[in-house]
N, C-alpha and C positions, 0 to 999 in steps of 0.2 A: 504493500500500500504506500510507503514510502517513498518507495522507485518512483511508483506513476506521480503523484503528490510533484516530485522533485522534475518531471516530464511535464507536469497540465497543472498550474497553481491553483484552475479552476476549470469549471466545467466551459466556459466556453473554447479555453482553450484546446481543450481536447477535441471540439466542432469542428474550430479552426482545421485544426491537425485534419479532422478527417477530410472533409470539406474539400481543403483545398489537394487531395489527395487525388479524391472523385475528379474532381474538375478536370486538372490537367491530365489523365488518363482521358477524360472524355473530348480535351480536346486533339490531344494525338489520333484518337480517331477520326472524330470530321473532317480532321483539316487533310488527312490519309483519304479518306472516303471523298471528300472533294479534288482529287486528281483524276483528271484525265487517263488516259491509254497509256500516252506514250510517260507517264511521270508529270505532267506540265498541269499547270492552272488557267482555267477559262476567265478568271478573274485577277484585278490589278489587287497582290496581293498589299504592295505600299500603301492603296486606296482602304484595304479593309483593315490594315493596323491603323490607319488614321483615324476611319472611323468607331474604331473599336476605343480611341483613346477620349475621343471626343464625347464617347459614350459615357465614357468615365469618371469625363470630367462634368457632365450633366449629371450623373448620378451622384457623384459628391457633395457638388454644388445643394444640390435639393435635402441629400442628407446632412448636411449643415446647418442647411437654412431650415430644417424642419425642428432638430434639436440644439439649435442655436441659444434658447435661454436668455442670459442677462450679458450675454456675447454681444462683440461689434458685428453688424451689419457685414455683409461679405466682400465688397469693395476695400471700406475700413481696415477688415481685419488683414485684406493683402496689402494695402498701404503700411500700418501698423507695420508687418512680418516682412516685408521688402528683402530681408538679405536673407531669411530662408526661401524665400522662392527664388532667389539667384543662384542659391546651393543646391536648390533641387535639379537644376540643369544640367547640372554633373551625372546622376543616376538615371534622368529622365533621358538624357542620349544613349549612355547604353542600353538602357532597356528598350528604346529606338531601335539598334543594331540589332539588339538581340531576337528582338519580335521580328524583324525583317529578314534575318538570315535563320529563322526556324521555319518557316515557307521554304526556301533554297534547302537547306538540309534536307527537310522532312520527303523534298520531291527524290533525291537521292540516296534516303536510308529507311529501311522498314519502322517502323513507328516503335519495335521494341531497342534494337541496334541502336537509334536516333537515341531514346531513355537513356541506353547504356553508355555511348558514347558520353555524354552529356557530364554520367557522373564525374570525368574527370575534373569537374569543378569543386571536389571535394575538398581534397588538398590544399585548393588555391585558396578556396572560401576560408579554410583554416585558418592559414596565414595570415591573409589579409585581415580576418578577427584579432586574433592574435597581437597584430598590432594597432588599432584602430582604437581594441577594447582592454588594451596592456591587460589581461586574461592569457595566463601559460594554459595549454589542455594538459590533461595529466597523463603518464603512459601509455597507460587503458585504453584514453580514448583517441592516441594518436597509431596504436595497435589495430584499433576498429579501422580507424579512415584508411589504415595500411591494406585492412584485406579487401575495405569496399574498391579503393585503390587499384589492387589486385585482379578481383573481377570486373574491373570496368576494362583494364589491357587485354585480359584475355577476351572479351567480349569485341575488342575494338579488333583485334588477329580474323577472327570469325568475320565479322562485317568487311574486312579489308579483303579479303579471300574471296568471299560470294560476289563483291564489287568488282573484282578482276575478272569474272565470268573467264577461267582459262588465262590469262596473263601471266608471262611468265616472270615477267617482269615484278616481282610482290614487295617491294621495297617502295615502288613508286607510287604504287595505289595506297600504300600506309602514307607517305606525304603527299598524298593529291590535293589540289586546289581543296574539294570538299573535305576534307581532313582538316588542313588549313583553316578552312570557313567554320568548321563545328567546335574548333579548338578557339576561333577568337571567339564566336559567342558561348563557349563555356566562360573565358575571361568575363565579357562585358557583364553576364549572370552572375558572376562570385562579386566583383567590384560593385555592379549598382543593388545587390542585395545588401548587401555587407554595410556599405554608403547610405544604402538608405534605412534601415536598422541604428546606424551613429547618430544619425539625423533624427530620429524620432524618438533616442533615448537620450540626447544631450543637447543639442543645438534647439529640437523643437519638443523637447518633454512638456512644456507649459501650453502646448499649442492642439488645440482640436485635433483627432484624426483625420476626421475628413476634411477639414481644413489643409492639413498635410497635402491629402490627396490631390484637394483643387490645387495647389503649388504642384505637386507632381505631373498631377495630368494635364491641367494649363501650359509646362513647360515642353509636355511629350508633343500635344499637339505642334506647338510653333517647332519641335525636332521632325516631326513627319510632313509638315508643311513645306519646309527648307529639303529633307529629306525627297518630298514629290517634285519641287522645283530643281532639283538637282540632276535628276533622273530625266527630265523634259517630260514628263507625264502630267503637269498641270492644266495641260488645256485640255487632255483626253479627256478628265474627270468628270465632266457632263456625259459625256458617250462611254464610259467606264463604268457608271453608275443602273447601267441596262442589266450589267452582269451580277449585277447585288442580286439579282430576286431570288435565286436560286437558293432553296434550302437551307443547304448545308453552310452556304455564304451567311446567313442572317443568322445561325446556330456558332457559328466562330465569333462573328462581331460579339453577340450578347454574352457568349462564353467567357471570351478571353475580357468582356468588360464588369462579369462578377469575381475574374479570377484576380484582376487586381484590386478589387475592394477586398478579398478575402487576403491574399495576400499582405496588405496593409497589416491587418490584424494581426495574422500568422508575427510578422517582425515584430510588432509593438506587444505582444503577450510572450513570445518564446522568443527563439533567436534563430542566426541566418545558420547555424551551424545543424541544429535540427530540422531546418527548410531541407537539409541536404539530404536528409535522410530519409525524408519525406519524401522528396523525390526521387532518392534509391527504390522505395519503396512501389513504384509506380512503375515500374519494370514487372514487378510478378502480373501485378493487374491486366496491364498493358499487353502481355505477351498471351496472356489466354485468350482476354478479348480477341485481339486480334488473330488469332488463331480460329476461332468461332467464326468471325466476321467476315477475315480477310484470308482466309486458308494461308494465313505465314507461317513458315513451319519452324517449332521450336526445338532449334537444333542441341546436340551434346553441349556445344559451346556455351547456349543458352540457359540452358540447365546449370551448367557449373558455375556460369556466372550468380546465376539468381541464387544458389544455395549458399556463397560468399558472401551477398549483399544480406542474405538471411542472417547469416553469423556474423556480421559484421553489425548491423540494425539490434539485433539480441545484447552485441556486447554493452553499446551505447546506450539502450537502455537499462543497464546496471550501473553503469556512471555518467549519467548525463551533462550538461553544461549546464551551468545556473548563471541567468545575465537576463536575469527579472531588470523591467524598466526601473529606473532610479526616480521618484517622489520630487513631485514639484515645490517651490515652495511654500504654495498654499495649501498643498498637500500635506507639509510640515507641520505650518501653522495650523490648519485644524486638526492635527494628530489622525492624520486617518491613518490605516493601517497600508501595508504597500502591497496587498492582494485585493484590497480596495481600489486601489488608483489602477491597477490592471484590467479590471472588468469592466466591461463595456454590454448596458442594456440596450 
Protein backbone atom coordinates (compact mmCIF):
# COMPACT_ATOMS: atom_id res chain seq x y z
CA UNK A 1 0.00 0.00 0.00
CA UNK A 2 2.98 2.10 0.53
CA UNK A 3 4.56 1.54 -2.83
CA UNK A 4 1.37 2.61 -4.61
CA UNK A 5 0.76 5.65 -1.92
CA UNK A 6 4.53 6.73 -2.99
CA UNK A 7 3.35 6.13 -7.01
CA UNK A 8 -0.47 8.05 -6.89
CA UNK A 9 -0.43 10.62 -3.77
CA UNK A 10 -4.01 10.49 -4.79
CA UNK A 11 -6.72 9.19 -6.58
CA UNK A 12 -6.62 11.36 -9.31
CA UNK A 13 -3.46 10.68 -10.00
CA UNK A 14 -3.73 7.29 -10.46
CA UNK A 15 -6.63 8.54 -13.43
CA UNK A 16 -4.09 10.55 -14.70
CA UNK A 17 -1.65 7.52 -14.92
CA UNK A 18 -4.35 5.45 -16.59
CA UNK A 19 -5.83 7.84 -18.62
CA UNK A 20 -3.27 9.00 -20.23
CA UNK A 21 -2.07 5.49 -20.97
CA UNK A 22 -5.47 4.73 -22.91
CA UNK A 23 -5.15 7.74 -24.98
CA UNK A 24 -1.88 7.51 -26.44
CA UNK A 25 -2.30 3.72 -27.29
CA UNK A 26 -5.54 4.96 -28.96
CA UNK A 27 -3.86 7.22 -30.73
CA UNK A 28 -1.05 5.09 -32.27
CA UNK A 29 -3.93 3.54 -33.63
CA UNK A 30 -5.96 6.06 -35.75
CA UNK A 31 -3.23 7.85 -36.67
CA UNK A 32 -1.90 3.90 -38.07
CA UNK A 33 -5.54 3.37 -39.28
CA UNK A 34 -5.58 6.72 -41.11
CA UNK A 35 -2.68 5.77 -43.70
CA UNK A 36 -3.10 5.20 -46.95
CA UNK A 37 -1.74 1.80 -49.01
CA UNK A 38 1.33 2.85 -49.87
CA UNK A 39 2.33 4.36 -45.98
CA UNK A 40 1.27 8.05 -46.90
CA UNK A 41 -1.59 10.43 -45.40
CA UNK A 42 -4.49 11.81 -47.41
CA UNK A 43 -4.33 14.79 -45.09
CA UNK A 44 -1.99 17.91 -44.22
CA UNK A 45 -0.65 16.26 -41.20
CA UNK A 46 1.08 20.08 -40.09
CA UNK A 47 -2.71 21.28 -40.70
CA UNK A 48 -4.00 18.61 -38.07
CA UNK A 49 -1.31 19.29 -35.35
CA UNK A 50 -2.31 22.89 -35.73
CA UNK A 51 -5.48 22.35 -35.37
CA UNK A 52 -5.29 19.97 -32.69
CA UNK A 53 -3.27 22.78 -30.60
CA UNK A 54 -5.75 25.29 -31.23
CA UNK A 55 -8.11 22.81 -29.98
CA UNK A 56 -6.29 23.05 -26.87
CA UNK A 57 -5.86 26.01 -26.41
CA UNK A 58 -9.89 26.68 -26.75
CA UNK A 59 -10.33 24.20 -24.31
CA UNK A 60 -8.20 25.76 -21.72
CA UNK A 61 -9.09 28.91 -22.30
CA UNK A 62 -12.82 27.98 -21.24
CA UNK A 63 -11.46 25.61 -18.41
CA UNK A 64 -10.03 28.76 -16.85
CA UNK A 65 -12.42 30.99 -17.51
CA UNK A 66 -15.06 28.44 -16.10
CA UNK A 67 -13.05 27.83 -12.78
CA UNK A 68 -11.55 31.19 -12.66
CA UNK A 69 -12.96 32.39 -9.12
CA UNK A 70 -11.48 35.58 -7.52
CA UNK A 71 -8.60 35.13 -10.58
CA UNK A 72 -7.70 37.89 -13.03
CA UNK A 73 -9.67 37.91 -16.20
CA UNK A 74 -7.76 35.81 -18.91
CA UNK A 75 -6.07 38.62 -20.87
CA UNK A 76 -4.99 40.15 -17.31
CA UNK A 77 -3.70 37.02 -16.02
CA UNK A 78 -1.40 36.79 -19.41
CA UNK A 79 -0.34 40.26 -19.09
CA UNK A 80 0.35 39.66 -15.36
CA UNK A 81 2.56 36.06 -16.20
CA UNK A 82 4.27 37.69 -19.58
CA UNK A 83 7.75 35.92 -18.99
CA UNK A 84 6.11 32.43 -18.23
CA UNK A 85 4.43 32.54 -21.54
CA UNK A 86 7.92 33.45 -23.10
CA UNK A 87 9.33 30.34 -21.22
CA UNK A 88 6.75 28.32 -22.48
CA UNK A 89 8.03 28.78 -26.02
CA UNK A 90 10.91 26.78 -25.30
CA UNK A 91 8.67 23.33 -24.78
CA UNK A 92 5.81 24.48 -26.92
CA UNK A 93 8.49 24.16 -30.06
CA UNK A 94 9.58 20.94 -29.24
CA UNK A 95 6.41 19.46 -28.64
CA UNK A 96 5.94 21.35 -32.25
CA UNK A 97 8.60 18.94 -33.79
CA UNK A 98 7.60 16.27 -31.80
CA UNK A 99 3.96 16.01 -32.84
CA UNK A 100 5.00 16.65 -36.44
CA UNK A 101 7.75 14.06 -36.92
CA UNK A 102 5.33 11.39 -35.12
CA UNK A 103 3.03 11.44 -38.47
CA UNK A 104 6.61 10.90 -40.49
CA UNK A 105 7.73 8.14 -38.16
CA UNK A 106 4.48 6.45 -37.56
CA UNK A 107 4.18 6.21 -41.74
CA UNK A 108 7.50 4.37 -41.47
CA UNK A 109 7.20 2.09 -38.39
CA UNK A 110 4.58 -0.25 -37.09
CA UNK A 111 2.73 1.57 -34.22
CA UNK A 112 4.27 -1.06 -31.61
CA UNK A 113 8.21 -0.76 -33.19
CA UNK A 114 7.36 3.33 -33.36
CA UNK A 115 6.33 2.79 -28.86
CA UNK A 116 9.41 0.90 -28.65
CA UNK A 117 11.62 2.94 -30.48
CA UNK A 118 10.41 5.95 -28.75
CA UNK A 119 11.55 4.54 -25.38
CA UNK A 120 14.96 5.57 -25.89
CA UNK A 121 13.86 8.76 -24.35
CA UNK A 122 14.34 7.09 -21.11
CA UNK A 123 17.71 7.66 -20.20
CA UNK A 124 17.65 11.02 -21.60
CA UNK A 125 14.58 12.10 -19.75
CA UNK A 126 16.61 10.95 -16.64
CA UNK A 127 19.27 13.09 -17.11
CA UNK A 128 17.82 15.94 -18.11
CA UNK A 129 15.64 15.42 -14.54
CA UNK A 130 18.58 14.95 -12.81
CA UNK A 131 19.67 18.14 -13.53
CA UNK A 132 16.91 20.45 -13.96
CA UNK A 133 15.40 18.89 -10.43
CA UNK A 134 19.31 18.53 -8.73
CA UNK A 135 17.25 14.85 -7.69
CA UNK A 136 20.21 11.94 -7.89
CA UNK A 137 17.94 8.54 -8.95
CA UNK A 138 19.15 5.90 -6.69
CA UNK A 139 20.71 2.49 -8.10
CA UNK A 140 17.48 0.79 -8.31
CA UNK A 141 16.03 2.85 -10.31
CA UNK A 142 18.90 3.71 -12.79
CA UNK A 143 19.14 -0.42 -12.89
CA UNK A 144 15.31 -0.39 -14.01
CA UNK A 145 15.90 2.60 -16.86
CA UNK A 146 19.18 0.04 -17.79
CA UNK A 147 16.87 -2.83 -18.66
CA UNK A 148 13.89 -0.69 -20.20
CA UNK A 149 17.08 0.78 -21.92
CA UNK A 150 17.92 -2.64 -22.93
CA UNK A 151 14.69 -3.67 -24.47
CA UNK A 152 14.10 -0.66 -26.34
CA UNK A 153 17.86 -1.78 -28.42
CA UNK A 154 16.84 -4.98 -28.82
CA UNK A 155 13.45 -3.85 -30.19
CA UNK A 156 15.02 -1.07 -32.26
CA UNK A 157 17.67 -4.58 -34.17
CA UNK A 158 14.05 -6.14 -34.94
CA UNK A 159 12.41 -2.92 -36.50
CA UNK A 160 15.90 -2.01 -38.23
CA UNK A 161 15.97 -5.64 -39.90
CA UNK A 162 12.18 -5.82 -41.13
CA UNK A 163 12.81 -2.05 -42.49
CA UNK A 164 15.72 -3.52 -44.61
CA UNK A 165 13.16 -5.87 -46.23
CA UNK A 166 16.54 -8.13 -47.49
CA UNK A 167 19.32 -5.29 -47.32
CA UNK A 168 22.29 -6.36 -46.80
CA UNK A 169 23.55 -3.48 -46.02
CA UNK A 170 22.10 -3.44 -41.86
CA UNK A 171 24.22 -0.81 -40.40
CA UNK A 172 22.78 1.68 -42.77
CA UNK A 173 19.09 1.04 -42.01
CA UNK A 174 20.11 1.33 -38.15
CA UNK A 175 21.34 5.10 -39.01
CA UNK A 176 18.63 5.92 -41.79
CA UNK A 177 17.27 9.38 -42.13
CA UNK A 178 14.13 7.71 -40.02
CA UNK A 179 16.23 6.46 -37.36
CA UNK A 180 17.70 9.89 -37.40
CA UNK A 181 14.19 11.57 -37.26
CA UNK A 182 12.75 9.11 -34.26
CA UNK A 183 15.99 9.64 -32.30
CA UNK A 184 15.54 13.70 -32.54
CA UNK A 185 11.87 13.41 -31.42
CA UNK A 186 12.62 11.20 -28.64
CA UNK A 187 15.10 14.38 -27.65
CA UNK A 188 12.47 17.16 -28.33
CA UNK A 189 9.81 14.55 -25.86
CA UNK A 190 12.41 14.19 -22.92
CA UNK A 191 13.48 18.16 -23.13
CA UNK A 192 9.88 19.64 -23.47
CA UNK A 193 8.44 17.04 -20.96
CA UNK A 194 11.05 17.45 -18.59
CA UNK A 195 10.99 21.72 -19.26
CA UNK A 196 7.63 21.74 -18.82
CA UNK A 197 7.35 19.71 -15.55
CA UNK A 198 10.27 22.69 -14.20
CA UNK A 199 7.97 25.15 -15.28
CA UNK A 200 4.89 24.03 -13.46
CA UNK A 201 6.73 23.17 -10.39
CA UNK A 202 8.90 26.40 -9.95
CA UNK A 203 8.61 29.04 -12.35
CA UNK A 204 4.73 28.60 -12.44
CA UNK A 205 3.63 26.71 -9.12
CA UNK A 206 1.53 29.84 -8.16
CA UNK A 207 -0.17 29.93 -11.57
CA UNK A 208 -3.56 28.10 -12.60
CA UNK A 209 -3.14 24.88 -14.68
CA UNK A 210 -4.88 25.78 -17.23
CA UNK A 211 -3.76 28.95 -17.32
CA UNK A 212 -0.30 27.18 -17.90
CA UNK A 213 -1.84 25.45 -20.71
CA UNK A 214 -3.32 28.64 -22.45
CA UNK A 215 0.73 29.87 -22.38
CA UNK A 216 1.52 26.53 -23.69
CA UNK A 217 -0.99 26.12 -26.33
CA UNK A 218 -1.07 29.89 -27.29
CA UNK A 219 2.70 29.55 -27.95
CA UNK A 220 2.23 25.84 -29.91
CA UNK A 221 -0.04 27.58 -32.04
CA UNK A 222 2.09 30.62 -33.23
CA UNK A 223 5.19 27.39 -33.49
CA UNK A 224 2.64 25.47 -36.17
CA UNK A 225 1.66 28.67 -37.62
CA UNK A 226 5.42 29.71 -38.49
CA UNK A 227 5.85 25.89 -38.76
CA UNK A 228 2.90 25.96 -41.91
CA UNK A 229 4.40 29.11 -43.38
CA UNK A 230 7.76 27.55 -43.55
CA UNK A 231 6.61 24.44 -45.29
CA UNK A 232 4.71 26.80 -48.03
CA UNK A 233 1.58 25.15 -47.16
CA UNK A 234 -0.40 28.36 -46.00
CA UNK A 235 -2.24 29.13 -48.71
CA UNK A 236 -3.39 25.27 -49.22
CA UNK A 237 -5.06 25.52 -45.94
CA UNK A 238 -8.45 26.58 -47.20
CA UNK A 239 -8.22 23.54 -49.83
CA UNK A 240 -6.44 21.21 -47.12
CA UNK A 241 -9.33 21.68 -44.92
CA UNK A 242 -11.61 19.26 -47.51
CA UNK A 243 -9.53 16.49 -46.10
CA UNK A 244 -10.41 17.03 -42.35
CA UNK A 245 -13.82 15.37 -42.74
CA UNK A 246 -12.73 12.07 -42.77
CA UNK A 247 -13.20 10.16 -39.55
CA UNK A 248 -10.25 9.09 -38.39
CA UNK A 249 -8.89 12.82 -39.05
CA UNK A 250 -11.52 14.45 -36.43
CA UNK A 251 -10.70 11.29 -33.85
CA UNK A 252 -6.71 12.51 -33.97
CA UNK A 253 -7.53 16.33 -33.64
CA UNK A 254 -9.82 15.67 -30.57
CA UNK A 255 -7.50 12.87 -29.29
CA UNK A 256 -4.39 14.32 -29.37
CA UNK A 257 -6.30 17.79 -27.89
CA UNK A 258 -7.57 15.77 -24.54
CA UNK A 259 -4.01 14.13 -24.44
CA UNK A 260 -2.45 17.29 -23.79
CA UNK A 261 -4.81 18.41 -21.01
CA UNK A 262 -4.23 15.11 -19.41
CA UNK A 263 -0.88 15.32 -19.84
CA UNK A 264 -0.67 18.70 -18.00
CA UNK A 265 -1.97 16.92 -15.16
CA UNK A 266 0.11 13.73 -15.47
CA UNK A 267 3.57 16.46 -14.86
CA UNK A 268 1.95 18.71 -12.25
CA UNK A 269 0.63 15.47 -9.90
CA UNK A 270 3.71 12.91 -10.74
CA UNK A 271 6.65 13.56 -12.78
CA UNK A 272 8.37 13.22 -16.24
CA UNK A 273 10.26 10.32 -15.02
CA UNK A 274 7.17 8.00 -14.47
CA UNK A 275 5.52 9.64 -17.84
CA UNK A 276 8.32 7.33 -19.18
CA UNK A 277 7.12 4.53 -17.88
CA UNK A 278 3.86 5.00 -18.67
CA UNK A 279 4.68 5.06 -21.97
CA UNK A 280 6.82 1.99 -21.65
CA UNK A 281 3.81 0.64 -20.74
CA UNK A 282 1.84 1.36 -23.95
CA UNK A 283 3.90 -1.07 -25.95
CA UNK A 284 2.15 -4.29 -24.21
CA UNK A 285 -1.29 -2.58 -25.02
CA UNK A 286 -0.35 -1.36 -28.34
CA UNK A 287 1.09 -4.42 -29.70
CA UNK A 288 -2.11 -6.74 -29.12
CA UNK A 289 -4.24 -4.02 -30.36
CA UNK A 290 -2.72 -3.86 -33.16
CA UNK A 291 -2.27 -7.39 -33.73
CA UNK A 292 -6.39 -7.69 -33.55
CA UNK A 293 -6.75 -4.75 -35.69
CA UNK A 294 -3.98 -4.53 -37.93
CA UNK A 295 -2.78 -8.35 -38.21
CA UNK A 296 1.05 -6.84 -37.06
CA UNK A 297 2.71 -9.77 -36.14
CA UNK A 298 4.31 -9.93 -32.72
CA UNK A 299 7.56 -11.17 -33.30
CA UNK A 300 10.26 -13.01 -30.65
CA UNK A 301 11.99 -9.64 -30.78
CA UNK A 302 8.64 -8.30 -29.55
CA UNK A 303 8.13 -10.55 -26.99
CA UNK A 304 11.48 -10.06 -25.32
CA UNK A 305 11.37 -6.62 -25.45
CA UNK A 306 7.83 -6.32 -23.75
CA UNK A 307 8.80 -8.94 -20.82
CA UNK A 308 12.12 -6.29 -20.06
CA UNK A 309 9.92 -3.29 -20.01
CA UNK A 310 7.74 -5.73 -17.67
CA UNK A 311 10.63 -6.09 -15.35
CA UNK A 312 11.81 -3.10 -15.62
CA UNK A 313 8.06 -1.15 -14.86
CA UNK A 314 7.92 -3.88 -11.75
CA UNK A 315 11.25 -2.80 -10.41
CA UNK A 316 10.40 1.10 -10.53
CA UNK A 317 7.59 0.46 -8.92
CA UNK A 318 9.26 -0.71 -5.75
CA UNK A 319 11.31 2.48 -5.74
CA UNK A 320 9.72 5.14 -7.39
CA UNK A 321 10.76 8.82 -7.79
CA UNK A 322 9.18 11.21 -5.31
CA UNK A 323 9.13 15.06 -6.85
CA UNK A 324 5.50 15.83 -5.45
CA UNK A 325 4.92 19.66 -6.65
CA UNK A 326 6.49 22.19 -4.11
CA UNK A 327 3.56 24.45 -2.10
CA UNK A 328 2.97 27.87 -3.12
CA UNK A 329 3.17 30.52 -0.86
CA UNK A 330 -0.35 31.00 -0.12
CA UNK A 331 -0.37 27.43 0.13
CA UNK A 332 2.13 28.12 3.06
CA UNK A 333 0.22 30.70 4.53
CA UNK A 334 -2.84 29.00 4.87
CA UNK A 335 -1.19 25.61 6.08
CA UNK A 336 -2.65 23.53 3.71
CA UNK A 337 -1.30 20.38 3.50
CA UNK A 338 0.88 19.42 0.16
CA UNK A 339 -1.51 16.59 -1.05
CA UNK A 340 -4.00 19.25 -0.96
CA UNK A 341 -2.25 21.70 -3.30
CA UNK A 342 -2.00 18.60 -5.75
CA UNK A 343 -5.41 17.73 -6.36
CA UNK A 344 -7.25 19.05 -8.67
CA UNK A 345 -11.55 18.82 -8.66
Amino acid sequence: MNEFYNLFPNKQGFITFALYIILFVFQGVIVTASKTENGGYDYNTTLVVFLSELLKLVASTVLYSYRRENKPQIFMAIVINYKLLLLYFIPSLLYCFYNNLAFINLSHYDPTSYYILLQFRVVLTALIFQILFQKKLTFIQWISLGVLTFGCILKNFDAASVQSKGDTDFLSQIFSIYFVSINFQNFCSCLAGTYNEYLMKTKGSDVDIFLQNVFMYLDSVICNFFILMFKGELGDVFEDFQSLGDIYVILIIINSAVVGIVTSFFLKNLNSILKTYASALELIITAVVCYILFSIPITRYTITSICLVIIAVAMYFKNPVNNTVVPSVSDVRDKKPLLEVTTYK
